[in-house]
N, C-alpha and C positions, 0 to 999 in steps of 0.2 A: 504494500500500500504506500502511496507518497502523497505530499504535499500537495499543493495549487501549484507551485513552482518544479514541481516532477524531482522533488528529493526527500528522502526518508525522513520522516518524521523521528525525533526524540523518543527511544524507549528506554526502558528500564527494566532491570531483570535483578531479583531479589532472592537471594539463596542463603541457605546456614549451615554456619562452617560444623563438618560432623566430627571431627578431629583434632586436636591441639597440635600446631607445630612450633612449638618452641624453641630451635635452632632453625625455623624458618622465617623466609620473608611475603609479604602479600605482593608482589609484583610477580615472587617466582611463584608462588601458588595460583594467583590468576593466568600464568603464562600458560600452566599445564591446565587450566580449565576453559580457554580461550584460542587455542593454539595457533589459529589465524591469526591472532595478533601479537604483534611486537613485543619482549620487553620493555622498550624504550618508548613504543607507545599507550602502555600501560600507566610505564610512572610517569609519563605525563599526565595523563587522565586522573591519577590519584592527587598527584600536585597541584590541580585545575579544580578537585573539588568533584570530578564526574562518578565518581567511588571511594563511598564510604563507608563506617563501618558503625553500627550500632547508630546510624543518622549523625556521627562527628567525622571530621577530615582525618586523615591519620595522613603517616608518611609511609613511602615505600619499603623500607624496613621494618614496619610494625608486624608482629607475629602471630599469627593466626593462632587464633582461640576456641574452642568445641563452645555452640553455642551462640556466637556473634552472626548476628546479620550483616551481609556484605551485599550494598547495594550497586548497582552499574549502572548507569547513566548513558549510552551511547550517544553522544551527541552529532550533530547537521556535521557534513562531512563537508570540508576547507576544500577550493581548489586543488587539484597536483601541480607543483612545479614542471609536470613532464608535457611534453609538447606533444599532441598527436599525428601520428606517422603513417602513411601510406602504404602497409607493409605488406604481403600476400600474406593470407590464413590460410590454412590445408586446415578447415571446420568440417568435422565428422556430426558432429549435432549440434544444433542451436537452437531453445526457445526463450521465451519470455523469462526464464529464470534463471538459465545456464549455457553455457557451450563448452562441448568437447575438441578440442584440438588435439593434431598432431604436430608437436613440435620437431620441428628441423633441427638437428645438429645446427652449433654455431650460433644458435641464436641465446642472448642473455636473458633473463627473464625480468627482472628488474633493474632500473638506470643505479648505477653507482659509480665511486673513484676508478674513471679511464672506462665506464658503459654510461654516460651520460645519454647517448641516443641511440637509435636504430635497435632498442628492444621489446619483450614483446608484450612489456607495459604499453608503450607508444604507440606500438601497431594494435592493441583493444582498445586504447582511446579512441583511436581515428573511427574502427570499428563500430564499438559500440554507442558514440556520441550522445553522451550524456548518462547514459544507463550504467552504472558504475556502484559499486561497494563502496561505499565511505566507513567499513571496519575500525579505529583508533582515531577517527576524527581526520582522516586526508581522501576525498575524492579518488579511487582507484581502482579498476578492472579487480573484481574481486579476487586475488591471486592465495587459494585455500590451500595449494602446497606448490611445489617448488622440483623442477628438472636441474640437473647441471648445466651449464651452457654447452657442454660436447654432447649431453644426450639426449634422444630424439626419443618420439613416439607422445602419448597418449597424456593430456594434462585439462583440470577440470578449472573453470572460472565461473563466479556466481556475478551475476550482472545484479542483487543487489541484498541490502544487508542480510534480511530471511532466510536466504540463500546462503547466502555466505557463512552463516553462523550454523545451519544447518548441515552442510556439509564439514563443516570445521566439526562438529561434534560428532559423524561419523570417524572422520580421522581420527579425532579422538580417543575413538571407543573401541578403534582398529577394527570397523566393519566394512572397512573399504579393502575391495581386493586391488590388488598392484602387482602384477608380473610382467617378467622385465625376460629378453635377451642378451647374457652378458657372454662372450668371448676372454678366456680366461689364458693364461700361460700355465702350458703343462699340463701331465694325463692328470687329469680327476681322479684319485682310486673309486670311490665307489658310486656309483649310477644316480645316487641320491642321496641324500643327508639334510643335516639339520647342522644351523653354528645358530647358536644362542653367547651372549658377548658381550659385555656392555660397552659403551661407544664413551668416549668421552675429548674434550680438547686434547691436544698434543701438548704433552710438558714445557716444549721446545722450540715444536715450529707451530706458531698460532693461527694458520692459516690451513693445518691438518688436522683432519683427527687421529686418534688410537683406539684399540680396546686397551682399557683400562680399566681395573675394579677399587684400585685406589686413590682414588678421586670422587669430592662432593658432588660434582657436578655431573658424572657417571648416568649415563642412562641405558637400561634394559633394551638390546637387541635381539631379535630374532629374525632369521633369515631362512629358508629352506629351499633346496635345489633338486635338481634333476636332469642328466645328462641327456642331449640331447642328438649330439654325436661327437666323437672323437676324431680329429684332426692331425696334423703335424705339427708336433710342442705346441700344441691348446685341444680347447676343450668348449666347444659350444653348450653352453647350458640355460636352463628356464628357471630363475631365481623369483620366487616372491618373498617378500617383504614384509613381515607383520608388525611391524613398527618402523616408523618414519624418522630415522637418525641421518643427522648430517651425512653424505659420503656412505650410506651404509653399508653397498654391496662393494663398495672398492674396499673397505677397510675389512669387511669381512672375509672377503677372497683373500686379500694381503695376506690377514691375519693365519688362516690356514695353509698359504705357501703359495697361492695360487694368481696372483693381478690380476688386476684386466690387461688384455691385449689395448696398448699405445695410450696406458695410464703412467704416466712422466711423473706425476707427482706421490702416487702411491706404490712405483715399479719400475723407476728409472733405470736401473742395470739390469734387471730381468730385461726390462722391453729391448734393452741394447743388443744385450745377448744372442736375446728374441731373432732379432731383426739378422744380428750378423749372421745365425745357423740357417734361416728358410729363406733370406733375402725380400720378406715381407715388414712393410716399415708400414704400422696405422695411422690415416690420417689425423684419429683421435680415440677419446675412449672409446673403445665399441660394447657401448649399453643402451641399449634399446626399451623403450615404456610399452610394451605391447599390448598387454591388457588394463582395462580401469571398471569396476564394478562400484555402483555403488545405488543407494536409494535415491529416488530422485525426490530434492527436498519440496517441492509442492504437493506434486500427483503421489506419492509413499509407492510408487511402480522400482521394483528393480529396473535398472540400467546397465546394458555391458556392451563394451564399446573397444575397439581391438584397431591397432594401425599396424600397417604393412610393413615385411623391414628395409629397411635404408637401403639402396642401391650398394654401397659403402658396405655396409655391413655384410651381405650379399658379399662384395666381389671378395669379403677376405676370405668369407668360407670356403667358396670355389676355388681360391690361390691357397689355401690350405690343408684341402683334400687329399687323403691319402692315395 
């Protein structure tokens, strides 16, 4: 529902905390109960007064208490600073509530330092002209999860908040299916498995992750696989995903011995290796989003929606055939 002026009206969503967390903070507790949105545009929102607790202001470090009302506020969503871009969609479905794309390798999905334009925040601006999620208070193609910029396939947007916040609570609640095509280094031993991990930042390099289980900020991974076919030094396989962690199947693969095939940052001397033994060099990760399941947040219909694999990905199979 919107305005006179075709923008979401002010809601409000009222919950009670069922749990004491007392080495915890309410930014990072609203983080896991809102997942679409931001840390950062959280404590803004609690700073602003738009979420409170027991009806007083608190700060972003106050601790969640068993008992306390925490109200939310979602307020008229501001402008984006992004400019709208003329970009081709490869749209698999589109209605009044959502659209399915299939994301091209290469493309970034939101502007940041040195992706200021030509992403495909700017190409759903252009797109969708006005019909936009304003999620944490900024006008924005409702972007409910996130591809790498190397991998392609299959990625869900809510054209507006209802939307948005409905699918954000499937993810949540990991009822959304995500199977992926990843291209690995080296035989896989067994036809299938399971790597459960927890994921956490890199000690070191802050722009990686690790599995890690000594760290606060550590979160519960699980991955599970299935060979798909066996190649030369790799291993094509169908990876889903039951939880949404940064990097998950690169770090997971890593973790078990396996990279992706023309992953530089999580298998830079494998890939080398790689490359000098079969004389095949990737042009990038090769991970693919092939399938997305999930409810469709008006109509309550299942939706399953599947994109084709990359030409690219395609050609390494066939240059890796036994």
């Amino acid at each position: 529902m919107t305005n006179d002026e075709g923008q979401m009206p002010n809601r409000t969503e009222t919950f009670v905390v069922e749990q004491s967390l007392p080495g915890g903070r309410l930014d990072v507790f609203l983080r896991e109960k809102f997942p679409a949105v931001s840390r950062g545009a959280l404590q803004r929102l609690i700073e602003q007064g738009h979420i409170r607790v027991n009806g007083q202001a608190v700060k972003p470090t106050h601790a969640p208490r068993a008992g306390e009302q925490i109200e939310v506020t979602w307020p008229d969503a501001r402008a984006s600073e992004a400019l709208p871009e003329d970009i081709p969609l490869d749209i698999l479905f589109e209605d009044a509530f959502l659209l399915v794309l299939n994301k091209p390798p290469g493309l970034v999905v939101h502007p940041a330092a040195g992706h200021e334009e030509h992403t495909l925040v700017n190409a759903l601006l252009h797109h969708c002209q006005g019909s936009l999620s304003g999620i944490g208070g900024v006008a924005r193609p409702g972007i409910v999860h996130r591809l790498d910029k190397e991998t392609s396939g299959c990625l869900v947007v809510a054209k507006h908040d209802e939307a948005h916040l409905g699918l954000a609570r499937q993810f949540e609640e990991r009822t959304v299916e995500k199977v992926y095509d990843a291209l690995v280094l080296g035989e896989v031993e067994r036809d299938a498995g399971e790597i459960r991990a927890s994921i956490a930042r890199h000690p070191t390099h802050r722009k990686r992750m690790a599995v890690r289980d000594d760290d606060a900020g550590s979160r519960f991974a699980h991955t599970s696989y299935r060979v798909l076919e066996r190649l030369i030094h790799a291993t094509h396989l169908e990876a889903e995903i039951h939880t949404g962690r940064t990097h998950q199947i690169r770090v997971h693969f890593q973790f078990i011995g396996h990279p992706l095939v023309g992953d530089v940052t999580y298998g830079a001397k494998a890939n080398r290796r790689f490359t000098e033994v079969t004389g095949y060099e990737a042009p990038r990760v090769l991970l693919h989003a092939r399938k997305l399941a999930f409810v469709h947040p008006g109509t309550g219909k299942k939706m399953q929606f599947a994109a084709p694999l990359p030409e690219d990905f395609q050609a390494a199979v066939r240059f890796l055939r036994v």
